[in-house]
Residue frames relative to the residue before (quaternion, step in Angstrom):
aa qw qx qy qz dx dy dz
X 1.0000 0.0000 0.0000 0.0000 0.00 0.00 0.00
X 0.1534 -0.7931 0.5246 0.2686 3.42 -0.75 0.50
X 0.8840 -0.2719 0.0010 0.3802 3.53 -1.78 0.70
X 0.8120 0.3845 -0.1690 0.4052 3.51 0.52 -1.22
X 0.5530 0.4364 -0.4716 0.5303 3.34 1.38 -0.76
X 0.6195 0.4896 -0.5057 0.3475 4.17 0.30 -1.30
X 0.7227 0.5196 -0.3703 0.2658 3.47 0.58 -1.16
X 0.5559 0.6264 -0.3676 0.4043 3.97 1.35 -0.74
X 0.6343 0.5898 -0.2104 0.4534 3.36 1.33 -1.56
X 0.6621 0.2354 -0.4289 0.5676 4.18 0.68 -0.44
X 0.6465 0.3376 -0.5710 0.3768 3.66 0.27 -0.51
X 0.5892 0.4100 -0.5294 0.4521 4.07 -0.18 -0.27
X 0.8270 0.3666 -0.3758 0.2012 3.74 0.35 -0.32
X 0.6005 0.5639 -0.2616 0.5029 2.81 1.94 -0.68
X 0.2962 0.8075 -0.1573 0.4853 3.55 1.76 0.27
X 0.6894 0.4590 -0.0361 0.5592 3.01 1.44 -1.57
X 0.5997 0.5144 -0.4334 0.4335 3.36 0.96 -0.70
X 0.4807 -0.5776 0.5821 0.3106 3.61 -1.28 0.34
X 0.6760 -0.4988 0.4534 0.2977 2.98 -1.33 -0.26
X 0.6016 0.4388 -0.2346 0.6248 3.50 1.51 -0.15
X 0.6126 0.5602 -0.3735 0.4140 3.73 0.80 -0.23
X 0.5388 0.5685 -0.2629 0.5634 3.04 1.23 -1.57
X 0.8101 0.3497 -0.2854 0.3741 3.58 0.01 -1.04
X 0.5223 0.5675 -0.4195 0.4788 3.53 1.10 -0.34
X 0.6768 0.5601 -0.2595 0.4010 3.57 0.81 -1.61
X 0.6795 0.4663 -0.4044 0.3966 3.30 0.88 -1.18
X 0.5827 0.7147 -0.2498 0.2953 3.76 0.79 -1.12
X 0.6972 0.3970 -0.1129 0.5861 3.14 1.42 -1.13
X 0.7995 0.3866 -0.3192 0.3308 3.05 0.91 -0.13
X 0.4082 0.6972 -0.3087 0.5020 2.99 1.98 0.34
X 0.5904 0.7111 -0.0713 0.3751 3.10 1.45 -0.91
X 0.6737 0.5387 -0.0618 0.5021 2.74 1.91 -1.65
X 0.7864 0.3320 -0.1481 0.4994 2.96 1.03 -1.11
X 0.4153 0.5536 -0.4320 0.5783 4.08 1.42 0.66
X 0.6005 0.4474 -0.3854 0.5392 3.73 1.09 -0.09
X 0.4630 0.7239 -0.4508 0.2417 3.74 0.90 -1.41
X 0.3857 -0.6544 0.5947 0.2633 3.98 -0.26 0.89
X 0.7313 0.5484 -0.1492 0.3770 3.72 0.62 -1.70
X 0.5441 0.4715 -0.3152 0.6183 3.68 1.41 -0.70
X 0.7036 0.5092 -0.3333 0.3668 3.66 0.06 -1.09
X 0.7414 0.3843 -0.1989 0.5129 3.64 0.84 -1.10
X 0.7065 0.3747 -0.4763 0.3655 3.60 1.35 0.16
X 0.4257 -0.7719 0.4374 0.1780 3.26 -1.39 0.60
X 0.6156 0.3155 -0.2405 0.6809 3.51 1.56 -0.15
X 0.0347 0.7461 -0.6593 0.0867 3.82 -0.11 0.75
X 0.2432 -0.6624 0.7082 -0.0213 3.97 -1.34 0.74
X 0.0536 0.7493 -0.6452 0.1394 3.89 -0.49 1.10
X 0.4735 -0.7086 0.4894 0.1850 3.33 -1.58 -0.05
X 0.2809 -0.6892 0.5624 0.3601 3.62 -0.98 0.17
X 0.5639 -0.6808 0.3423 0.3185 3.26 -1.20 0.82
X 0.2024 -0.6775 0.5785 0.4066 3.35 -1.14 -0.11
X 0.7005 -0.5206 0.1046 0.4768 3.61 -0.95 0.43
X 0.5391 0.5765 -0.2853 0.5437 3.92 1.56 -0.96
X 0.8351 0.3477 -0.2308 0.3584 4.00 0.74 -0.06
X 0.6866 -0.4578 0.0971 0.5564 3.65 -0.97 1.23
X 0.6900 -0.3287 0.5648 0.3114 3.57 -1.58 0.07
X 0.0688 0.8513 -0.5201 0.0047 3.70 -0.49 0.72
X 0.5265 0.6312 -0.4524 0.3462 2.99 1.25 -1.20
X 0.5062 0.6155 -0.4238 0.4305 4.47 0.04 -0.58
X 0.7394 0.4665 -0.1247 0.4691 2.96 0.33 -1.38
X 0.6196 0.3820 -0.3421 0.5943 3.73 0.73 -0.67
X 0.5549 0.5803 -0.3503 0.4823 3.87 0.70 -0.97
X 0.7151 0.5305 -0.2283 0.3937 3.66 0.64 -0.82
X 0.6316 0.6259 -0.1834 0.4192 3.07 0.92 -1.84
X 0.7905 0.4502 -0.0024 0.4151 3.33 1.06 -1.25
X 0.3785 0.5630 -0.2905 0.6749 3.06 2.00 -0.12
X 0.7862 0.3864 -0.2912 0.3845 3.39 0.18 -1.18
X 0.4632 -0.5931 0.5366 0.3817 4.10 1.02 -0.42
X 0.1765 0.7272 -0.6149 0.2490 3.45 0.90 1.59
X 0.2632 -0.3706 0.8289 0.3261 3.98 -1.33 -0.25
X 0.0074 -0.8266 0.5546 -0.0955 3.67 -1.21 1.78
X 0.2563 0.8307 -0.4499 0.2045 3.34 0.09 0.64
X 0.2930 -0.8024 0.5011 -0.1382 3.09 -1.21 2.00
X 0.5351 -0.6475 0.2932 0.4567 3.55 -0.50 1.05
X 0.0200 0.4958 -0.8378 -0.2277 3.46 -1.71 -0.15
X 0.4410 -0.6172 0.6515 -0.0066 2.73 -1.92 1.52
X 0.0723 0.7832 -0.6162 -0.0413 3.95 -0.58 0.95
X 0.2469 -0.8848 0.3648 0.1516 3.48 0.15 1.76
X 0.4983 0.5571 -0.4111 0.5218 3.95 1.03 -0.42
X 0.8585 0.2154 -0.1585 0.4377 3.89 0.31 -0.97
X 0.5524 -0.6919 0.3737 0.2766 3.54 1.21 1.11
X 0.7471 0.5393 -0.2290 0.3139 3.51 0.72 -0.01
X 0.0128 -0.9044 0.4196 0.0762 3.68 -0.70 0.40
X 0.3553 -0.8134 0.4579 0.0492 3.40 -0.99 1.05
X 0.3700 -0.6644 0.5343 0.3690 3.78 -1.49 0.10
X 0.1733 -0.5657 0.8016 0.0862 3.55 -1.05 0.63
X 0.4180 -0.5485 0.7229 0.0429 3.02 -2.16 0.48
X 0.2684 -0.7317 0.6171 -0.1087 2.45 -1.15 2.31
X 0.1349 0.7959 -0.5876 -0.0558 3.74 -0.49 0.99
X 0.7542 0.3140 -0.2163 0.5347 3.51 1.11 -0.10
X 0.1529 -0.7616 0.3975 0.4885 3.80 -0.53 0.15
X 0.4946 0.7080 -0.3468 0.3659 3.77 1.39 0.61
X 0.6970 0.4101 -0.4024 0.4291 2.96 1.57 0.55
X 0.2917 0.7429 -0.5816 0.1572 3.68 1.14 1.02
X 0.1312 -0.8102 0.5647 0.0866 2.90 -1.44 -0.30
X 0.4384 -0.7021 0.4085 0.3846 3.93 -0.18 0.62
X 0.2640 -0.7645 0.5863 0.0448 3.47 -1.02 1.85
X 0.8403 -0.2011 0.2593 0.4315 3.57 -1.82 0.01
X 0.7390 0.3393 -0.2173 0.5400 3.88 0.74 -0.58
X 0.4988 -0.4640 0.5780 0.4492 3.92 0.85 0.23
X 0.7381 0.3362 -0.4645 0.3555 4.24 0.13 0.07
X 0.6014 -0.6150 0.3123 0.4031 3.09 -1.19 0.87
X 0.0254 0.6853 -0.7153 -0.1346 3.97 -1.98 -0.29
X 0.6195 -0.4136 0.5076 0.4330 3.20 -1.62 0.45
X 0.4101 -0.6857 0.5954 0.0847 3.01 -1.79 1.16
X 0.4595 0.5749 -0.4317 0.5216 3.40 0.64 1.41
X 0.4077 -0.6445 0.6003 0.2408 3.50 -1.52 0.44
X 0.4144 0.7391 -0.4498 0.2823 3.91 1.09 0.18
X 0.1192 0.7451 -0.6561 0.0123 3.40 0.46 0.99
X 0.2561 -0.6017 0.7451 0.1312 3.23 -2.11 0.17
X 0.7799 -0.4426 0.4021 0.1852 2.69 -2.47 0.82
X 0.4040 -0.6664 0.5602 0.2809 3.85 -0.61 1.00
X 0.7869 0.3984 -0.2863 0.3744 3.51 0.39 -1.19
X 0.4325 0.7660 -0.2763 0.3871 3.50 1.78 0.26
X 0.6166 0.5788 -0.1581 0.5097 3.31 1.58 -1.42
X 0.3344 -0.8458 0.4154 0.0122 3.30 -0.91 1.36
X 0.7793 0.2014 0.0207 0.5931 2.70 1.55 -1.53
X 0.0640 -0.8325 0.5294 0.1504 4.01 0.16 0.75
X 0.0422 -0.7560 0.6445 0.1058 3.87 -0.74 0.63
X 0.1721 -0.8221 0.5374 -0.0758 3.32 0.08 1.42
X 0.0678 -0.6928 0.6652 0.2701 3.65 -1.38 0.74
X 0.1473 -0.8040 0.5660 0.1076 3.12 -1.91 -0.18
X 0.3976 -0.6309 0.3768 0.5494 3.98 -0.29 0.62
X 0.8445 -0.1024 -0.0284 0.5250 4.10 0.64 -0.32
X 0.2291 -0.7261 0.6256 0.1701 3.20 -1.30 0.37
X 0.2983 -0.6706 0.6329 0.2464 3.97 -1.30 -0.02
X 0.5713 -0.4986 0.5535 0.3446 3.52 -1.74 0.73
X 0.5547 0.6499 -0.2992 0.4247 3.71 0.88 1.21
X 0.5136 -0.6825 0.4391 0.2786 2.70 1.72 -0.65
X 0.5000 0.6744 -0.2661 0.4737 3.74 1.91 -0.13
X 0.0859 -0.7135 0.6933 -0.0527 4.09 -0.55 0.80
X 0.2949 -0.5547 0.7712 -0.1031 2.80 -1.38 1.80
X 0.1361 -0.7377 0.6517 0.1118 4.16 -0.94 1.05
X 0.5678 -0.4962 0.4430 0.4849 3.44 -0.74 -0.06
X 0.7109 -0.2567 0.3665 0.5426 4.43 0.49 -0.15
X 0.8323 0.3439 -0.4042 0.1597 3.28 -0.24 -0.27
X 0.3988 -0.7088 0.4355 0.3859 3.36 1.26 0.26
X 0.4513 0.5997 -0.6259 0.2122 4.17 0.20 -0.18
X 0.6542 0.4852 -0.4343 0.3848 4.18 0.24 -0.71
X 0.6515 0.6471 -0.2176 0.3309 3.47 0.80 -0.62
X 0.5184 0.6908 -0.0997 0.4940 2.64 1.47 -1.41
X 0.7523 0.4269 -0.1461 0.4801 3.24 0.19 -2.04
X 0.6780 0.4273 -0.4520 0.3917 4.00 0.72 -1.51
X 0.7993 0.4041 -0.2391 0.3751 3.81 0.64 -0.92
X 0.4282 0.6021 -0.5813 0.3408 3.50 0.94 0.26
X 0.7133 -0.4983 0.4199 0.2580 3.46 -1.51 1.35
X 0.7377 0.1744 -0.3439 0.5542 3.79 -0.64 1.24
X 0.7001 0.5033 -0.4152 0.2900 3.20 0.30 -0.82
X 0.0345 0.9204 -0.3708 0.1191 3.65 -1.30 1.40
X 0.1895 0.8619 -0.1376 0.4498 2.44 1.97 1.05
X 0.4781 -0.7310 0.4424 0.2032 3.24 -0.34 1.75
X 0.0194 -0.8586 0.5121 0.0116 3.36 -0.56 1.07
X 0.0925 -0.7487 0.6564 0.0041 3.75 -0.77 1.49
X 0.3560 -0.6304 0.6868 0.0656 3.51 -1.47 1.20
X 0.2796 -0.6874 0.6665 -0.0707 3.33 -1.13 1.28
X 0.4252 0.5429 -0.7108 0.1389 3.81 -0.47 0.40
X 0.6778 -0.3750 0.5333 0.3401 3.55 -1.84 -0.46
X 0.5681 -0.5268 0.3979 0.4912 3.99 -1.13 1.46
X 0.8529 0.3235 -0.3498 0.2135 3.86 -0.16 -0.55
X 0.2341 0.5803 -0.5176 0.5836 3.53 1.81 1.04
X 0.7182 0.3254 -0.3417 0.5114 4.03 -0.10 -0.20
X 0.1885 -0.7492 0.6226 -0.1243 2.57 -1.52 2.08
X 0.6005 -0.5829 0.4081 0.3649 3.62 -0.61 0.41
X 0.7734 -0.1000 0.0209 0.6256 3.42 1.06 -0.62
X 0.1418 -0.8012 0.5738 0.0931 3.95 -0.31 1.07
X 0.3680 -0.7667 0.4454 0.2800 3.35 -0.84 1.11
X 0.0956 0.8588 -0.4782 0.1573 3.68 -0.89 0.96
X 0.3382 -0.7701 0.4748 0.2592 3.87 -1.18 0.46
X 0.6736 -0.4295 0.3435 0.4938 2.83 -1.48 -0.69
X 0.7191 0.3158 -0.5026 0.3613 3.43 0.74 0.07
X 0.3528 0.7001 -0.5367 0.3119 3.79 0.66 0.56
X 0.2399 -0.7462 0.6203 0.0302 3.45 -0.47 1.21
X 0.2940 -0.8560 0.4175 0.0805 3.11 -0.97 1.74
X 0.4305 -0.7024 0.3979 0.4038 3.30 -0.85 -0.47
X 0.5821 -0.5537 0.4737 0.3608 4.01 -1.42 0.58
X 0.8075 0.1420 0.1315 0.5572 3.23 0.91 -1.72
X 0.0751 -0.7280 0.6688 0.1308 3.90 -1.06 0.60
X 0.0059 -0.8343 0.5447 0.0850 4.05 -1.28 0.51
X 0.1842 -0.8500 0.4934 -0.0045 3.34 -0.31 1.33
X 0.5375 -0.5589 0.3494 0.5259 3.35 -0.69 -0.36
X 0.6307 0.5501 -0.3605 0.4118 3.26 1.08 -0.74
X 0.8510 -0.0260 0.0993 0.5150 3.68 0.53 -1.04
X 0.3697 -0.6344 0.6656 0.1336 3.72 -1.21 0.28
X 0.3302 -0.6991 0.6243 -0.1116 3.59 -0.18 2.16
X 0.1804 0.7033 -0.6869 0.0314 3.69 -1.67 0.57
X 0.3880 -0.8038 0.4481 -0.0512 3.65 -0.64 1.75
X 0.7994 0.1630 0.2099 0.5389 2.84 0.73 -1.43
X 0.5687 -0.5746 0.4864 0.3316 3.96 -0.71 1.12
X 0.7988 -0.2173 0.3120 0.4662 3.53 0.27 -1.33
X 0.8202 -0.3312 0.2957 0.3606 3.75 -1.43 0.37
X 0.5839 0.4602 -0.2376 0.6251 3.74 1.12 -1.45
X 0.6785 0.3959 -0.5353 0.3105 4.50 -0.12 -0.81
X 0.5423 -0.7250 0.3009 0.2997 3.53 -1.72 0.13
X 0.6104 -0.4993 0.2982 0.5377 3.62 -0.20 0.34
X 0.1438 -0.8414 0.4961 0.1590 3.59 -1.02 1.14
């Protein structure tokens, strides 16, 4: 399938999920990733805010921040193609960014090449270790911008994983994927080469 058709096919499936699945899924996958050896031992960790079609995150930030993470969540600057971490210390200071998703109401941005742990979404991923974005190329960007070296684990929902996700060379995979169903590892670490 190529990009746009693959990309119609998870939203119609992820579509399907009720509203209780999604919440079940999201739970378990919070769950998954509070076990993650590789999260625990990082101290500067970078996550996402959901959009409404993707796992439940907001816990998971709640957690992260419980635990005495360095937090920091993209802001998205759509005219200059590019996106940054800001620093999340409260979740009461979001606020609705350039894409209608929320960000930390602050100008505290941080160092990319700082982030240890990336928890990246995606509309699909492959038992490769491959991320399909939704078009705009901005994750990609960020995983391959020079310094940056940060284990990087995709988060979507078991029916986001495709057997094969269509993708290039400038698609920036992933080390690690967590679903609800299971908890995927590609790649040793941040430093191995894309397979």
């Amino acid at each position: 399938m190529e990009k746009k058709e693959t990309r119609r096919h998870v939203a119609a499936a992820v579509g399907e999920m009720t509203s209780a699945q999604r919440d079940a899924a999201s739970q378990a996958i919070r769950a998954r990733l509070a076990a993650l050896p590789e999260l625990q031992r990082a101290a500067t960790v970078m996550a996402f805010i959901p959009l409404p079609d993707e796992p439940e995150m907001t816990p998971v930030l709640a957690d992260l921040l419980s635990a005495g993470k360095t937090l920091y969540v993209p802001r998205t600057f759509v005219r200059a193609r590019r996106m940054f971490p800001v620093r999340l210390r409260d979740l009461g200071q979001l606020r609705l960014g350039e894409y209608g998703i929320l960000e930390p109401d602050t100008e505290e941005q941080g160092d990319p090449a700082q982030v240890e742990f990336l928890i990246v979404p995606g509309r699909a991923f492959d038992r490769a270790g491959n991320r399909l974005g939704r078009g705009g190329g901005f994750y990609d960007a960020f995983m391959t911008q020079r310094g940056f070296r940060a284990m990087r684990c995709g988060v979507a929902f078991a029916c986001q994983v495709l057997a094969v996700t269509p993708h290039t060379e400038r698609d920036a995979p992933v080390h690690m994927l967590v679903t609800e169903q299971e908890t995927l590892r590609f790649r040793t670490g941040p430093d191995a080469p894309p397979g």
